[in-house]
N, C-alpha and C positions, 0 to 999 in steps of 0.2 A: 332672209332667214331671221328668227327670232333672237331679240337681245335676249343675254342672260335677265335683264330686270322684266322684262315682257313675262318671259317662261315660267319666271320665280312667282309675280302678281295671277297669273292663268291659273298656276299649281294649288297659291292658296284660295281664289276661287270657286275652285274645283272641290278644293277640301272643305270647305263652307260650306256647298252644294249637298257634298256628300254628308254633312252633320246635319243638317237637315234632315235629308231623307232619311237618315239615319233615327232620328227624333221624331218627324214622323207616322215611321212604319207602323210605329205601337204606339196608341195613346191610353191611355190609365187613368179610369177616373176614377176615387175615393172621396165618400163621404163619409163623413164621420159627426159622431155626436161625444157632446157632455153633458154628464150630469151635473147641475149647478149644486154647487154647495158640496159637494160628494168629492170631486177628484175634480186635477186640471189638466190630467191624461186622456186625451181623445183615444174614444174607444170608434173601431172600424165598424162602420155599417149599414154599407153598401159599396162593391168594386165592379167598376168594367174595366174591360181589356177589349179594345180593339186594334184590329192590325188591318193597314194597308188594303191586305188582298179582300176584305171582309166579313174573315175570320172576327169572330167575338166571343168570351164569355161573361155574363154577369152573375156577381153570388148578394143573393138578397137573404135578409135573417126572414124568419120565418116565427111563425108561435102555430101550433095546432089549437083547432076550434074547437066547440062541443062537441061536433061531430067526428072530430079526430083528424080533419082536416087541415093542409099546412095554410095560411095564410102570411102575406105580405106585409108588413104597418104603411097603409095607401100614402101617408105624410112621408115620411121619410123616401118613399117610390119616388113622388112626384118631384120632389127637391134634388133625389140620384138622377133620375131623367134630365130635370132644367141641367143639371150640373154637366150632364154627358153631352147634351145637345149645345150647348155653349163648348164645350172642348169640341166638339166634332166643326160647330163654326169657326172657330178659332182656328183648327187646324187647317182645314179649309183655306180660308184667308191668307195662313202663311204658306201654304204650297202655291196657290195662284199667282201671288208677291214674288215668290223662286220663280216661276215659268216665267212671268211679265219681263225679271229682271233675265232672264237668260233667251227668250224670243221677246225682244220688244216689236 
């Protein structure tokens, strides 16, 4: 049978395990800009949200063209992507680290 200090070191293990997965069901990327000289208030401008199961959404700003169509600003895309794909590695990484440590 398990000592009381066994049970107690499992429990907070357990509870560790669980903030984890709990941290990374959803990850949240934000990018944001400032404008120099103007404010030193980041303004939002670009969010994903992904979850676990591989639910996502991302809200990108937009400006209509000549045409009256919505476009993207392709710099600020490219730098929310680098941004998203670095959290998704990252997450990555720290779930693998959880398994490794819990099936060595």
């Amino acid at each position: 049978m398990a000592t009381p200090e066994i049970k107690e070191a499992l429990k907070n293990v357990a509870d560790e395990v669980a903030k984890y997965v709990k941290d990374a069901a959803t990850l949240t990327v934000e990018t944001q800009t400032v404008e120099v000289g103007k404010t030193d208030k980041p303004a939002l401008a670009a969010r994903s949200v992904i979850k676990l199961d591989g639910d996502n959404t991302t809200t990108l700003p937009t400006i209509k063209n000549e045409a009256g169509k919505a476009e993207v600003d392709p710099v600020i895309y490219e730098i929310h992507m680098q941004n998203v794909q670095a959290a998704i590695d990252y997450r990555s990484k720290i779930i693998q680290s959880v398994i490794e440590v819990l099936l060595p």
